[in-house]
C-alpha positions as a Markdown table, in Angstrom:
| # | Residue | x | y | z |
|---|---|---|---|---|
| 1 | Unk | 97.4 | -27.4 | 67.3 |
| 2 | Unk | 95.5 | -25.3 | 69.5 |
| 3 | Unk | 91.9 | -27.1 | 69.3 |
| 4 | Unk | 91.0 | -30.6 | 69.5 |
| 5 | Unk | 87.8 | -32.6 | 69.6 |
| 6 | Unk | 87.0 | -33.5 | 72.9 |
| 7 | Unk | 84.5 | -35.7 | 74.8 |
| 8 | Unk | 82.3 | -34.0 | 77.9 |
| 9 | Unk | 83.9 | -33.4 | 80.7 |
| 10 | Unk | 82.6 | -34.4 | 84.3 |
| 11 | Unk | 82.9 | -31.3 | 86.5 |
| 12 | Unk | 82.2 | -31.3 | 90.1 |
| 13 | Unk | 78.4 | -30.5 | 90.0 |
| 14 | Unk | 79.1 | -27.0 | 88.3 |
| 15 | Unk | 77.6 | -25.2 | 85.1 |
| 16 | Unk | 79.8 | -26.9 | 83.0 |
| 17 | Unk | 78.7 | -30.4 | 83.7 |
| 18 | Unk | 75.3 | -29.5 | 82.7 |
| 19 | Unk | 76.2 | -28.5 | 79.3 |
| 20 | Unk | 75.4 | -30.3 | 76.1 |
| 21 | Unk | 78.0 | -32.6 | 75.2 |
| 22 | Unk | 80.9 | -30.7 | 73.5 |
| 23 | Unk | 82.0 | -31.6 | 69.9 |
| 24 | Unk | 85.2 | -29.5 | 69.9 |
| 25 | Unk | 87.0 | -26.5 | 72.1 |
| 26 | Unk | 90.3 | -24.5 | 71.8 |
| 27 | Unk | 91.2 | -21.2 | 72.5 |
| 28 | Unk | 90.1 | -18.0 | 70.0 |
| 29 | Unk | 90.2 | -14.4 | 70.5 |
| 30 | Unk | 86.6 | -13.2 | 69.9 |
| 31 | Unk | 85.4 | -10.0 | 69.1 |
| 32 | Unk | 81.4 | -9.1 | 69.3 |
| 33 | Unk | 79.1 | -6.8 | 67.5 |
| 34 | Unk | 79.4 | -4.1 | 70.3 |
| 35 | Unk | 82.9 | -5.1 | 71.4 |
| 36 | Unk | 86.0 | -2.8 | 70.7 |
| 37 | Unk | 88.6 | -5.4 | 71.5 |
| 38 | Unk | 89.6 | -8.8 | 71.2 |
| 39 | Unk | 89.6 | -11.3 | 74.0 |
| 40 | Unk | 90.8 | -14.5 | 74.0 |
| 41 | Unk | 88.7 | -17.0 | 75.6 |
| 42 | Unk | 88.8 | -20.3 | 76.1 |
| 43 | Unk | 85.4 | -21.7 | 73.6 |
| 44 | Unk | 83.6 | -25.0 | 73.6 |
| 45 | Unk | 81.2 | -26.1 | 70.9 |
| 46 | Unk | 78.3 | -27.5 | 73.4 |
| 47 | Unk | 75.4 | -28.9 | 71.2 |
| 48 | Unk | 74.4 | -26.1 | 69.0 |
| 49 | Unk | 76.1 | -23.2 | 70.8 |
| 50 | Unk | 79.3 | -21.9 | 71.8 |
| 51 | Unk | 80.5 | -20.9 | 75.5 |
| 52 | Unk | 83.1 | -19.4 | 75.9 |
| 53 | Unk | 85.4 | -19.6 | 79.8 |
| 54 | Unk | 88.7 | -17.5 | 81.1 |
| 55 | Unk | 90.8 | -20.5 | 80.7 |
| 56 | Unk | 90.1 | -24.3 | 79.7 |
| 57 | Unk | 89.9 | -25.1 | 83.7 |
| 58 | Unk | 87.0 | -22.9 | 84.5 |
| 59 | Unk | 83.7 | -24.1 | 85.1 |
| 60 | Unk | 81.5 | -21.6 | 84.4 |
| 61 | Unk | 81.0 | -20.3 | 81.5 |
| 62 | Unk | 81.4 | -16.3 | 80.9 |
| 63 | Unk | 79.5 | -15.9 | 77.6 |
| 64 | Unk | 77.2 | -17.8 | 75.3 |
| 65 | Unk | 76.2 | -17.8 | 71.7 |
| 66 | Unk | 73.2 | -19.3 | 70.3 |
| 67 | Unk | 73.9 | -20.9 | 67.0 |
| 68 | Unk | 70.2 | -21.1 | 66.0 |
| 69 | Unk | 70.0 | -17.3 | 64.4 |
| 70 | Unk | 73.3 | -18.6 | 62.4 |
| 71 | Unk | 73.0 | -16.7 | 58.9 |
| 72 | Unk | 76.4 | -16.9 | 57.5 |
| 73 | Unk | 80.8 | -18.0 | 57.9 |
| 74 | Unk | 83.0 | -16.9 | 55.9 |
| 75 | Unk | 87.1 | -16.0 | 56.2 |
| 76 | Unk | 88.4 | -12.7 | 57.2 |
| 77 | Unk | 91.3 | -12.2 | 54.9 |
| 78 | Unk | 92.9 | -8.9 | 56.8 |
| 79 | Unk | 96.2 | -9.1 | 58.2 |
| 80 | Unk | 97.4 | -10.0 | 61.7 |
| 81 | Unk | 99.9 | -9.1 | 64.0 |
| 82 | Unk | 100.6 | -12.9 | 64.3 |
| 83 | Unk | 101.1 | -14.2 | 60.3 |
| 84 | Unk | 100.1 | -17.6 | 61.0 |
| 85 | Unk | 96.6 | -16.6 | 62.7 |
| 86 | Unk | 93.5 | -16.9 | 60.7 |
| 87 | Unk | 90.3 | -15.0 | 60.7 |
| 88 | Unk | 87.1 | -15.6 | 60.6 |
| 89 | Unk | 83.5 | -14.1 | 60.9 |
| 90 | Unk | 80.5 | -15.4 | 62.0 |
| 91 | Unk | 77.4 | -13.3 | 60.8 |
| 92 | Unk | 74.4 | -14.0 | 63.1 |
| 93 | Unk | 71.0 | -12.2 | 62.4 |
| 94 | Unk | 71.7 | -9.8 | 65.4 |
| 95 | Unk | 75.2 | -9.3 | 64.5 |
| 96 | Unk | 78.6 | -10.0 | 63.4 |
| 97 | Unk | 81.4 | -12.0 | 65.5 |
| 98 | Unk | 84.7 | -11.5 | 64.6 |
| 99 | Unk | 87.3 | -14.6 | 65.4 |
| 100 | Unk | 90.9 | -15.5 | 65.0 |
| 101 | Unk | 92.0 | -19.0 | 65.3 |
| 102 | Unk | 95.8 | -19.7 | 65.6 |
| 103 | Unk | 96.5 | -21.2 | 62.2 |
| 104 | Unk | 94.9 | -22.0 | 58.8 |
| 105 | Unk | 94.1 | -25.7 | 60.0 |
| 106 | Unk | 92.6 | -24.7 | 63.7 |
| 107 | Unk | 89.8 | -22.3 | 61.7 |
| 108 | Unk | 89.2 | -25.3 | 58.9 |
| 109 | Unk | 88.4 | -27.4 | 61.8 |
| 110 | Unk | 86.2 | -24.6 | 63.7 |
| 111 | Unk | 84.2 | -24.3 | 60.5 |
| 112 | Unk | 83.8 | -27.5 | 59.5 |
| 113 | Unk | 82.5 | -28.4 | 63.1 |
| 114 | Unk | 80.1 | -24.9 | 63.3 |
| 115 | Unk | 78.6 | -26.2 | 60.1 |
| 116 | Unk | 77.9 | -29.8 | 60.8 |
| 117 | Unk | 76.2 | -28.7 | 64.1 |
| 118 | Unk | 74.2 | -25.9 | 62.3 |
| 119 | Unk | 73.3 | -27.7 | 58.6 |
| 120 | Unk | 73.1 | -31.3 | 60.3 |
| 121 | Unk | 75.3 | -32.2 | 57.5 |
| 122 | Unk | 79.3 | -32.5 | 56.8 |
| 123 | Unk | 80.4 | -30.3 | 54.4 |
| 124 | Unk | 82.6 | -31.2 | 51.4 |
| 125 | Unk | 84.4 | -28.1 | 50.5 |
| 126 | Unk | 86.7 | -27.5 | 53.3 |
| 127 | Unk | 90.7 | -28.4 | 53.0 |
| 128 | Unk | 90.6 | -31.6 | 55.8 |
| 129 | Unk | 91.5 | -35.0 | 56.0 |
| 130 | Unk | 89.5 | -38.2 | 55.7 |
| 131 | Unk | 90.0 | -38.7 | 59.5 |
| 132 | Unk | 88.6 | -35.2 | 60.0 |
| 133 | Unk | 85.9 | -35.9 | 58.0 |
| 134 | Unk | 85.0 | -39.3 | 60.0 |
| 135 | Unk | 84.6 | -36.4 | 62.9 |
| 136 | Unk | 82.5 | -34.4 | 61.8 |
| 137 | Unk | 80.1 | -37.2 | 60.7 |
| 138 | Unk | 80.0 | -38.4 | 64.2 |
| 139 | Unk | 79.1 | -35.4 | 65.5 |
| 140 | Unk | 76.4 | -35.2 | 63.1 |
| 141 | Unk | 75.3 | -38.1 | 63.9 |
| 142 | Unk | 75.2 | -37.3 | 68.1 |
| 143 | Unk | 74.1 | -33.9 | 67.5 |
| 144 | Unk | 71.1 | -35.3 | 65.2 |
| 145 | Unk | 70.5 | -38.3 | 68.3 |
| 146 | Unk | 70.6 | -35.2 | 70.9 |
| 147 | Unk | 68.1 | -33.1 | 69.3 |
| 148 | Unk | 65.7 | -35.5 | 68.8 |
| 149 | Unk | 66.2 | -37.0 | 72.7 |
| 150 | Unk | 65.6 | -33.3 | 73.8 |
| 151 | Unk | 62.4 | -32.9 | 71.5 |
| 152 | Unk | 61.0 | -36.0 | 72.9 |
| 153 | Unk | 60.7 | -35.1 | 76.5 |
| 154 | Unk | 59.2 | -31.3 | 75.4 |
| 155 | Unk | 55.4 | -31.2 | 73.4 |
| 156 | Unk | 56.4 | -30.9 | 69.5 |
| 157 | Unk | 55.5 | -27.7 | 67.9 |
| 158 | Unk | 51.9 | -28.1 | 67.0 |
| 159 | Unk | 51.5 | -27.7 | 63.3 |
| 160 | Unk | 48.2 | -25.7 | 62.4 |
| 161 | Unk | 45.2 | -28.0 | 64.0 |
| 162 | Unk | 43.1 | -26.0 | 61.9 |
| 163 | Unk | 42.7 | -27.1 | 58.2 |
| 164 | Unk | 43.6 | -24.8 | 55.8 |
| 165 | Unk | 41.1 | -23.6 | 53.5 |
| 166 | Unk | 41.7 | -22.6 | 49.7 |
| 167 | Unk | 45.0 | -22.8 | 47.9 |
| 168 | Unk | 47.7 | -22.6 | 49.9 |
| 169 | Unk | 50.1 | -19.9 | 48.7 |
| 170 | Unk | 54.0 | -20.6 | 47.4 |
| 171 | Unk | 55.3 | -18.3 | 50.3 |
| 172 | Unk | 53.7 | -20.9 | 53.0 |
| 173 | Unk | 56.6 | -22.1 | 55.4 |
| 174 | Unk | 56.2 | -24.5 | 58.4 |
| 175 | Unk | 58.7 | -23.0 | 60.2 |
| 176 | Unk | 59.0 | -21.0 | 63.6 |
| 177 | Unk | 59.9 | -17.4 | 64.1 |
| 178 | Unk | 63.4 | -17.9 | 64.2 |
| 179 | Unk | 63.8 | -19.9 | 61.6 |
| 180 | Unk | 61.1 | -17.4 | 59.3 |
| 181 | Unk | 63.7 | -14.8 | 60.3 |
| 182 | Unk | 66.7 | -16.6 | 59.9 |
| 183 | Unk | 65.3 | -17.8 | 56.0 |
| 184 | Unk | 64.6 | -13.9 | 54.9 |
| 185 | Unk | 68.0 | -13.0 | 56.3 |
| 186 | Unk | 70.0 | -15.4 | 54.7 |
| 187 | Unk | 67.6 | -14.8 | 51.1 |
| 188 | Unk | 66.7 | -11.6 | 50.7 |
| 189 | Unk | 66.9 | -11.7 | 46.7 |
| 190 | Unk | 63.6 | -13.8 | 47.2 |
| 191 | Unk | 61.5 | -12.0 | 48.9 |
| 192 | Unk | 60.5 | -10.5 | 52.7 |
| 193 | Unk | 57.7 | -11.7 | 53.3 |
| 194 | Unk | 56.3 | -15.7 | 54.2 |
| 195 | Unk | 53.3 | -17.4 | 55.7 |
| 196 | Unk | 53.7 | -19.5 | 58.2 |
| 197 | Unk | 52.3 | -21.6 | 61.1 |
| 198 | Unk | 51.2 | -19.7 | 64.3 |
| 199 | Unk | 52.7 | -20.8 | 67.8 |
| 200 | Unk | 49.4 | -21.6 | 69.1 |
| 201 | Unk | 48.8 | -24.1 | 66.0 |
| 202 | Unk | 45.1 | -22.9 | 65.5 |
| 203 | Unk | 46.5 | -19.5 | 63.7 |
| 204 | Unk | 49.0 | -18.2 | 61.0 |
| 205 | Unk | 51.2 | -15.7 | 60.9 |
| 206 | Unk | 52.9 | -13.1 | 58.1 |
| 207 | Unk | 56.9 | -12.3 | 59.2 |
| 208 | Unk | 58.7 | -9.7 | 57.3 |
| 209 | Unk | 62.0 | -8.8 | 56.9 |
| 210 | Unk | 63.2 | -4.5 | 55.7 |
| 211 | Unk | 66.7 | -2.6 | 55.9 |
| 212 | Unk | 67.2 | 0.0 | 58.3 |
| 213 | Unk | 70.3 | 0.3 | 59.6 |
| 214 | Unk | 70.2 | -3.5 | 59.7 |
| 215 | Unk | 67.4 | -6.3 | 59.5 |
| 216 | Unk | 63.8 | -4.8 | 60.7 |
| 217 | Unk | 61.5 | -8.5 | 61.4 |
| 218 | Unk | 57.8 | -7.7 | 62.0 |
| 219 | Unk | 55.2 | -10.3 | 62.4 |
| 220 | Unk | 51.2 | -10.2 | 62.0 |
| 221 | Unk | 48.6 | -12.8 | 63.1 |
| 222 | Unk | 46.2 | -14.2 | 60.5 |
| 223 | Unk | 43.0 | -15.9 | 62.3 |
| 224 | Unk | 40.6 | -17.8 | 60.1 |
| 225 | Unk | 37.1 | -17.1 | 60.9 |
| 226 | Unk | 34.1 | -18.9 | 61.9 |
| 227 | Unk | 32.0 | -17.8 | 58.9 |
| 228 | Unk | 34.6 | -18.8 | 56.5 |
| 229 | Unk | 38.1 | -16.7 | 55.5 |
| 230 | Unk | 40.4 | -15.2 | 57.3 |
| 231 | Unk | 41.4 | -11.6 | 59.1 |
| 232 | Unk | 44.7 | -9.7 | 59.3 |
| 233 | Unk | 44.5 | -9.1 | 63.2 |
| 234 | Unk | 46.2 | -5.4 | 63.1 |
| 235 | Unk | 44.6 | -2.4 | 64.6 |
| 236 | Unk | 41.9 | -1.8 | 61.8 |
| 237 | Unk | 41.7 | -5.9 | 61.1 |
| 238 | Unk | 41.6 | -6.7 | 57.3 |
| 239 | Unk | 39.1 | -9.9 | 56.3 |
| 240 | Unk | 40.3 | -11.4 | 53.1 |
| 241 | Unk | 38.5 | -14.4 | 51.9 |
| 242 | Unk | 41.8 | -16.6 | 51.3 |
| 243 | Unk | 45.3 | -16.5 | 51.7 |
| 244 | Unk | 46.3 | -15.0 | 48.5 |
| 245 | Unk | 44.2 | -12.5 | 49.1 |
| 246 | Unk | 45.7 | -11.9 | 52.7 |
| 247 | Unk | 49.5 | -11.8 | 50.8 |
| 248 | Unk | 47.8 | -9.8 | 48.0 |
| 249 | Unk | 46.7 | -7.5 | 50.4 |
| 250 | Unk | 49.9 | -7.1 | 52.6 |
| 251 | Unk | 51.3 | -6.5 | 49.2 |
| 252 | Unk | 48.7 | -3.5 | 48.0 |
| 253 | Unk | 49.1 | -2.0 | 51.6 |
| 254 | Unk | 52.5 | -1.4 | 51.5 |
| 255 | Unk | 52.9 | 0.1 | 48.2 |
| 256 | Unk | 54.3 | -3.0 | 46.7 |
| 257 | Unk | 58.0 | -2.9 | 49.2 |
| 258 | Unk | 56.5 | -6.8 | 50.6 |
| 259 | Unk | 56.9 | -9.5 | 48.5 |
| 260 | Unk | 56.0 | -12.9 | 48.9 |
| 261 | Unk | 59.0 | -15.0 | 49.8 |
| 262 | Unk | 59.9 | -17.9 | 47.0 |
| 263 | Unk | 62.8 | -19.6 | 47.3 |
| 264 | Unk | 63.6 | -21.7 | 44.6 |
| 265 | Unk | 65.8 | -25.3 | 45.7 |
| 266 | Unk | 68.7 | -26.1 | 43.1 |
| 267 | Unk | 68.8 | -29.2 | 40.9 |
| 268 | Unk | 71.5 | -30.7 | 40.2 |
| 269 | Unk | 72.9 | -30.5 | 36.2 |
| 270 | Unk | 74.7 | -33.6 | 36.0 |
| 271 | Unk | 74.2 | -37.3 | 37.5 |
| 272 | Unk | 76.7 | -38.5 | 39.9 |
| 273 | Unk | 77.5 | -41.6 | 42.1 |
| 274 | Unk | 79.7 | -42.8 | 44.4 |
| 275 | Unk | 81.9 | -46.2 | 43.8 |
| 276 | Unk | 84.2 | -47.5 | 46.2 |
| 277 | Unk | 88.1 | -48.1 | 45.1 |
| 278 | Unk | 88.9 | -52.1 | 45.3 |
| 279 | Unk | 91.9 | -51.3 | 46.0 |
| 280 | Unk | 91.7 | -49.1 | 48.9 |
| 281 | Unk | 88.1 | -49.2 | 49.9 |
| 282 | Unk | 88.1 | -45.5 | 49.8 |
| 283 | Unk | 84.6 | -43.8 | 48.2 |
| 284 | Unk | 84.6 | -41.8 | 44.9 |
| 285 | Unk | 82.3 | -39.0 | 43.6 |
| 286 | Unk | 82.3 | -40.1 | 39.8 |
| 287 | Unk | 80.0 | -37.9 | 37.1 |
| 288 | Unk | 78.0 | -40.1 | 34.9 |
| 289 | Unk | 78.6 | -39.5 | 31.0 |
| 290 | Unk | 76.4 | -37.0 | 29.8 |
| 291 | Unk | 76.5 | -38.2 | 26.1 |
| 292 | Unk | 72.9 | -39.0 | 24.1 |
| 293 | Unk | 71.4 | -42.4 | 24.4 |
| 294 | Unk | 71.6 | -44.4 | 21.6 |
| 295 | Unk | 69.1 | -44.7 | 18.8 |
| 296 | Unk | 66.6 | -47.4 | 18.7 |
| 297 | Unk | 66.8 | -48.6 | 14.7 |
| 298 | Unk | 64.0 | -48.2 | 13.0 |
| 299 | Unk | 61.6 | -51.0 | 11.5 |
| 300 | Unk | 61.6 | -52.4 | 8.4 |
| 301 | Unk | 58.6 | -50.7 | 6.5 |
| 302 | Unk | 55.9 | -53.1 | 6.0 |
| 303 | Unk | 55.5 | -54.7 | 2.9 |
| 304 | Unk | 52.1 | -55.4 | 1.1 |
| 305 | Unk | 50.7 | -58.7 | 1.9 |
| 306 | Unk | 49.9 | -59.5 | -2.2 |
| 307 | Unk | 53.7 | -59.0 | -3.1 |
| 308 | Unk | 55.3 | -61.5 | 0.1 |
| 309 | Unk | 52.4 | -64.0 | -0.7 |
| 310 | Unk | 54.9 | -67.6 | -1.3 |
| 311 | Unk | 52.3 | -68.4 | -4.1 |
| 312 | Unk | 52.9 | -64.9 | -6.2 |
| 313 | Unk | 55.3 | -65.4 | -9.1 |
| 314 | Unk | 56.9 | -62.5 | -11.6 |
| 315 | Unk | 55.3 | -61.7 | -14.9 |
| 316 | Unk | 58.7 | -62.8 | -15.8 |
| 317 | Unk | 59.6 | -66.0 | -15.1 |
| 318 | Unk | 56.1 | -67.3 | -16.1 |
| 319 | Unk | 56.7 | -65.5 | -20.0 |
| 320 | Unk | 60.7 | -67.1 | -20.0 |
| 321 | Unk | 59.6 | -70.5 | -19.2 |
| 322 | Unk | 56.6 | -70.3 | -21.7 |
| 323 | Unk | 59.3 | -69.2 | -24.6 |
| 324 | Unk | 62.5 | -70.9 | -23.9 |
| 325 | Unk | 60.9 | -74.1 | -26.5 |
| 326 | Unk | 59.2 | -71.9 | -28.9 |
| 327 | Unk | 62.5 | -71.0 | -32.3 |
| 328 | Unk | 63.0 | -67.3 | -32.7 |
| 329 | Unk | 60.8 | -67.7 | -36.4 |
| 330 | Unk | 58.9 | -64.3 | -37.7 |
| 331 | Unk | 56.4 | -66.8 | -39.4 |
| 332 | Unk | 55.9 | -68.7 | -36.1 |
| 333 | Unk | 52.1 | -68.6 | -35.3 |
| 334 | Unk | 52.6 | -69.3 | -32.1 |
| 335 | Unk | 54.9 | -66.1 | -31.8 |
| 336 | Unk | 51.6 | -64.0 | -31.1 |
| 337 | Unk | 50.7 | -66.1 | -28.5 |
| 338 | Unk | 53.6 | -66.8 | -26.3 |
| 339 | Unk | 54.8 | -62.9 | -26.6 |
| 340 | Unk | 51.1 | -61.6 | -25.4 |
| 341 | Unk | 50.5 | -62.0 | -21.3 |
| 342 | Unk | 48.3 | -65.3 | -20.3 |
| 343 | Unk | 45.6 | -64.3 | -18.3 |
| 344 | Unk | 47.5 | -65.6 | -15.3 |
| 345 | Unk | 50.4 | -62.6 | -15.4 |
| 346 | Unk | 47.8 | -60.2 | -16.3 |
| 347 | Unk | 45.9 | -60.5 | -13.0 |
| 348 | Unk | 49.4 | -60.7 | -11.2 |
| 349 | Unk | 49.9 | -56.9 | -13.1 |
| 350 | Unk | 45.7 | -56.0 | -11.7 |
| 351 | Unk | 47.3 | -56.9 | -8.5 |
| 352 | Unk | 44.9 | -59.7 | -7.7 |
| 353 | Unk | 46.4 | -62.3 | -5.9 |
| 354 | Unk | 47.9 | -65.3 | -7.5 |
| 355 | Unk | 46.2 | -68.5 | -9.0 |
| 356 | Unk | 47.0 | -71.7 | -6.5 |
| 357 | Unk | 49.1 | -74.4 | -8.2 |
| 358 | Unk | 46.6 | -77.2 | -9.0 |
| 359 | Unk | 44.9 | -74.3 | -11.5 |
| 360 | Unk | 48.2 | -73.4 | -12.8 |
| 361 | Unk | 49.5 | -76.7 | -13.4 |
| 362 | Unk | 46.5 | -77.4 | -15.5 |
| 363 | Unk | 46.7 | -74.3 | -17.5 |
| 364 | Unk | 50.0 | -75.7 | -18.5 |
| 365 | Unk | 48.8 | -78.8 | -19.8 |
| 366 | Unk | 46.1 | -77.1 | -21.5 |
| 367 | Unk | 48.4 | -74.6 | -23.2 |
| 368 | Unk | 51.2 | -77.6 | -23.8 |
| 369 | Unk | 48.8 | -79.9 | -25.7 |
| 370 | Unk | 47.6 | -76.8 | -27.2 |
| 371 | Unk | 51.0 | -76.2 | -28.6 |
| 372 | Unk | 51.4 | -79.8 | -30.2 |
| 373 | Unk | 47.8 | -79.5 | -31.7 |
| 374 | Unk | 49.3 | -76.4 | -33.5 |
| 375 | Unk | 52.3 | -77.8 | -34.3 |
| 376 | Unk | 51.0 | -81.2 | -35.7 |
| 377 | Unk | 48.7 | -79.2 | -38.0 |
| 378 | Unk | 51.4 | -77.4 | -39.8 |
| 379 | Unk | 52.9 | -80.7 | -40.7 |
């Protein structure tokens, strides 16, 4: 294989020892924007740019490229003389660079490497193995240690020390000029236009983004003033009381061709987690079930307190135990009286509640002597 990741080497005092530490180098024939032929240059992956040298011995470096105006990669699928090269082109917001890499592995190894160093972040949908993966994360992880030793020792971009006043609009970005350019070129489906912080950190600032014969970027200060609102600094300043009003206006003044920038993030449409295989150790992206939750069951509906009451008897068993002694005779007088409801059912069929069992047990007696009274006088 023609590239390989490499540790920095120590030079003899020259350029190249001075360079960031270097993730990865090889040799690829490059072709730039305004460049007519390939050459094929020894090219290093130093922090987040890419040098390129004569041959792998040199110590100075012949060209650089900045990787901080990166906008897209993708493959080059035309033809070679040289079947097993693979193409590839690097789209940077000044321009295109065209590369070839010696085989298919060599450029899935130059892309994963460009994009950990640009995105901060492995990606997952390049053909590599699980040791190539361990690389890149560790070059994320040093490139992510590097760039926050180098911010250290410089003053940190000064957010706006100015409060903002009013609503803040949708199209705010706190991001730098590059980075405000590098979001409109690699967007432009939502929107050219964003409001962001100033360099100074006591103003804003409006950068836009049009086609002409490539990207056009123009950028306009926006002071806030002493007596409250703010001011479009442009030739013929424009006050506007907020911000909307300063994007509104931008908006009105050109006829409607700006538009704020709003760039909606995805979501994800399923959940997923990662469990490690017992067997192996090695991790796995699983997809939860996206099936319905079960049903909680439903309550019993509540009964009425009079009908559960462990006093409350049925009409019915009260009336069978009252005739089970009394013969089936037509001239029976008692007939009339066991058939008709006793005062006790008939306020169990009002719905009042139930008579306790002292009271009922004497209404039996009553009604049992009663019934011998009746029947002794017949005889």
């Amino acid at each position: 294989m023609a590239a390989a990741p490499v540790r920095q080497r120590c030079g003899s005092g020259g350029p190249r020892s001075q360079l960031p530490p270097c993730y990865f180098e090889g040799y690829l024939e490059k072709r730039g924007p305004k460049e007519k032929a390939s050459r094929r240059l020894w090219t290093c992956l130093c922090g987040n740019s890419l040098y390129f040298f004569n041959n792998a011995k040199d110590a100075h470096y012949v060209e650089k490229l900045d990787l901080s105006g990166f906008v897209s990669l993708k493959d080059d699928s035309s033809r070679d003389r040289n079947l097993e090269a693979a193409r590839l082109i690097l789209r940077m917001k000044d321009g295109e660079t065209k590369f070839t890499a010696p085989n298919l592995e060599a450029r899935e190894l130059w892309k994963g490497f460009l994009y950990s160093v640009i995105d901060l972040n492995v990606p997952s949908s390049l053909t590599l193995l699980p040791g190539q993966f361990q690389m890149l994360k560790e070059v994320v992880e040093k490139e992510r240690t590097r760039r926050r030793t180098r911010n250290s020792g410089r003053a940190p971009p000064s957010p706006l020390s100015v409060p903002l006043v009013g609503e803040i609009p949708p199209c705010f970005r706190p991001v730098s000029r590059t980075e405000a350019e590098v979001l409109l070129e690699r967007h432009p489906d939502c929107g050219n236009m964003l409001l962001r912080p100033g360099r100074d950190g006591c103003s804003l600032a409006v950068t836009t983004r049009q086609d002409l014969n490539g990207s056009v970027f123009r950028h306009y200060r926006v002071t806030q003033r002493d007596q409250g609102g703010y001011v479009i600094d442009v030739e013929n300043p424009i006050p506007c009381a907020t911000l909307h009003d300063v994007i509104d206006a931008l908006v009105e003044k050109t006829a409607g061709t700006l538009q704020p920038f709003l760039l909606e993030e995805p979501y994800e449409e399923n959940i997923t987690y990662v469990s490690a295989n017992d067997e192996n150790g090695e991790k796995i992206l699983h997809t939860a079930p996206s099936s319905p939750l079960p049903r909680v069951p439903a309550l019993p509906p509540k009964q009425d307190r009079w009908c559960t009451s462990p006093l409350s008897r049925s009409p019915a068993a009260d009336r069978r135990i009252l005739t089970s002694p009394v013969p089936a005779s037509p001239t029976n007088p008692m007939r009339r009286l066991i058939l008709s409801p006793s005062p006790l059912t008939q306020s169990e069929y009002n719905g009042l509640p139930s008579v306790p069992s002292a009271v009922r047990r004497y209404l039996a007696s009553l009604l049992f002597f009663l019934f011998c009274f009746l029947i002794c006088s017949q005889h």
